[in-house]
C-alpha positions as CSV (number, residue, x, y, z in Angstrom):
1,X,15.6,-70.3,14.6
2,X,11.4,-70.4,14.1
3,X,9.7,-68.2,12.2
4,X,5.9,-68.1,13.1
5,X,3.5,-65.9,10.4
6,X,1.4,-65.5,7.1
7,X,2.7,-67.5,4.3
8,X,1.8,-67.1,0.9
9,X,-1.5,-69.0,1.3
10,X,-3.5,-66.1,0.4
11,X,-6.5,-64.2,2.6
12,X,-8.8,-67.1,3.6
13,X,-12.0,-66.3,1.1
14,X,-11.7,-66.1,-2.5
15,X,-10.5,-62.5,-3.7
16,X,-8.6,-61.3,-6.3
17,X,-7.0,-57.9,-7.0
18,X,-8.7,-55.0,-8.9
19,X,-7.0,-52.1,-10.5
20,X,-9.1,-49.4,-12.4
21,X,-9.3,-45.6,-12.7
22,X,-11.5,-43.1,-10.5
23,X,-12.5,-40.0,-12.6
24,X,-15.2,-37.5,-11.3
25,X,-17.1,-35.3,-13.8
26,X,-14.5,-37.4,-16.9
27,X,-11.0,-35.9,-14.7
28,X,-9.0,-38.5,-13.0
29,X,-9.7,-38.1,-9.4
30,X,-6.3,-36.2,-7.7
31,X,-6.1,-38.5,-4.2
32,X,-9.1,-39.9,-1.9
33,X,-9.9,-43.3,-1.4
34,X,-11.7,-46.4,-2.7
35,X,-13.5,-49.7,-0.4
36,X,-15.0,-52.5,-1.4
37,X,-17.9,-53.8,0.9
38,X,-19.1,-57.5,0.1
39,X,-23.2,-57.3,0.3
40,X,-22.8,-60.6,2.0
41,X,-20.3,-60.6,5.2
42,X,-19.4,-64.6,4.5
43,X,-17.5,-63.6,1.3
44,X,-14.9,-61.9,3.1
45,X,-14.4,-58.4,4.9
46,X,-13.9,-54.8,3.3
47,X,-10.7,-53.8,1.6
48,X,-9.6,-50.4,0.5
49,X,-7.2,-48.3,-1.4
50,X,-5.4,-45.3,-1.7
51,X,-6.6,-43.0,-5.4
52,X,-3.6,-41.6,-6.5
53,X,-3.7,-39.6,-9.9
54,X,-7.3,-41.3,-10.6
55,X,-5.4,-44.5,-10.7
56,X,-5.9,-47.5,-8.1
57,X,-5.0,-51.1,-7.1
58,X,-6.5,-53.1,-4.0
59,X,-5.5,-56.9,-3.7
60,X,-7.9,-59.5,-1.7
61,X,-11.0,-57.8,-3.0
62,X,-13.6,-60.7,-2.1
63,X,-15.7,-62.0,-5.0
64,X,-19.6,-61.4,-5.6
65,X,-21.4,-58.6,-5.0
66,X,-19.4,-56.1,-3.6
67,X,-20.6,-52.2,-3.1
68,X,-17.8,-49.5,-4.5
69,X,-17.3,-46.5,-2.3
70,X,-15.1,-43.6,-3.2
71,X,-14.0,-40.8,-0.6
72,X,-12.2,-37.6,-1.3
73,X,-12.4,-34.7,0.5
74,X,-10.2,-31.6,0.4
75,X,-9.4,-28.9,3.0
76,X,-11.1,-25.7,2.6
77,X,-10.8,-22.4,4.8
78,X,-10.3,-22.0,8.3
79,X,-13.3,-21.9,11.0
80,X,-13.9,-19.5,13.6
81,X,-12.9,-21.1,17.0
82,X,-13.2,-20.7,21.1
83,X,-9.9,-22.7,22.6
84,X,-7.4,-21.3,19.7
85,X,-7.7,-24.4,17.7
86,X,-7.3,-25.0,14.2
87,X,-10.4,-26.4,12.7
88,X,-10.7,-26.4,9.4
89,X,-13.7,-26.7,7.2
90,X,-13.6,-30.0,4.5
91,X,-15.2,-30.4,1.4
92,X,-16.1,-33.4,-0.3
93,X,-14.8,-33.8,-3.9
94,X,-17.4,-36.5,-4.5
95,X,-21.0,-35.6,-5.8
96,X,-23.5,-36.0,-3.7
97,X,-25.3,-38.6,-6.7
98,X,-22.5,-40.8,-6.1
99,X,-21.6,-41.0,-2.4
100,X,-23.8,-44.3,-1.9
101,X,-21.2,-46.1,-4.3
102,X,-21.9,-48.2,-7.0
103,X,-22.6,-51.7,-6.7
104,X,-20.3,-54.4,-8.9
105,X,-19.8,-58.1,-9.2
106,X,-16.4,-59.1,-8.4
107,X,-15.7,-62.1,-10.8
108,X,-12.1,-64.0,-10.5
109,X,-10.9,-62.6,-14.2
C-alpha cells in the first residue's frame, strides 16, 4: 500500500503556535474568533482560531509583523421580514476602538 500526504514537515514558512487570553472591557471574551494577518504576504498566509472562554490557541502563526483581529458577534432580536424568513439582527461584542486589531511581532519564543 502508498500513502501520498502531509508529513510532519511543518507549514512551509516559519510559524510557531500562540496561545493567550481574549478579554473585552478586563472579562474573558465568551466565544468569537481570533486571525493573524502577516503585514507582509511572503511570511506566510492568515491563520485563525476559535475564542472559547477568553482562552485561545492557533498553530502555524507566521513570524514578523502580524495584525491581531478579534470577531465576536452575538444574536440579538428578530427583524421584521417580507418572504417569512428569519433574519435576525447581530451585534458585535467587540468595541468599535478595537475592530482594526492590534498589530504584534510574532517572534519564534
Amino acid at each position: 500500500m502508498l500513502f501520498f500526504g502531509c508529513g510532519l514537515r511543518g507549514p512551509g514558512y516559519p510559524a510557531t503556535r500562540l496561545e493567550g487570553a481574549v478579554t473585552v472591557d478586563g472579562k474573558p471574551l465568551a466565544t468569537g474568533s481570533i486571525q493573524f494577518l502577516p503585514q507582509d504576504t511572503a511570511q506566510g498566509p492568515a491563520v485563525g482560531a476559535v475564542v472559547a472562554d477568553g482562552r485561545y490557541a492557533a498553530d502555524d502563526v507566521p513570524l514578523g509583523k502580524v495584525r491581531a483581529i478579534v470577531t465576536s458577534v452575538r444574536k440579538g432580536k428578530r427583524l421584521p421580514d417580507a418572504a417569512d424568513i428569519p433574519v435576525w439582527e447581530s451585534e458585535n461584542l467587540i468595541p468599535q476602538r478595537h475592530r482594526g486589531g492590534i498589530l504584534i511581532d510574532v517572534g519564534a519564543d
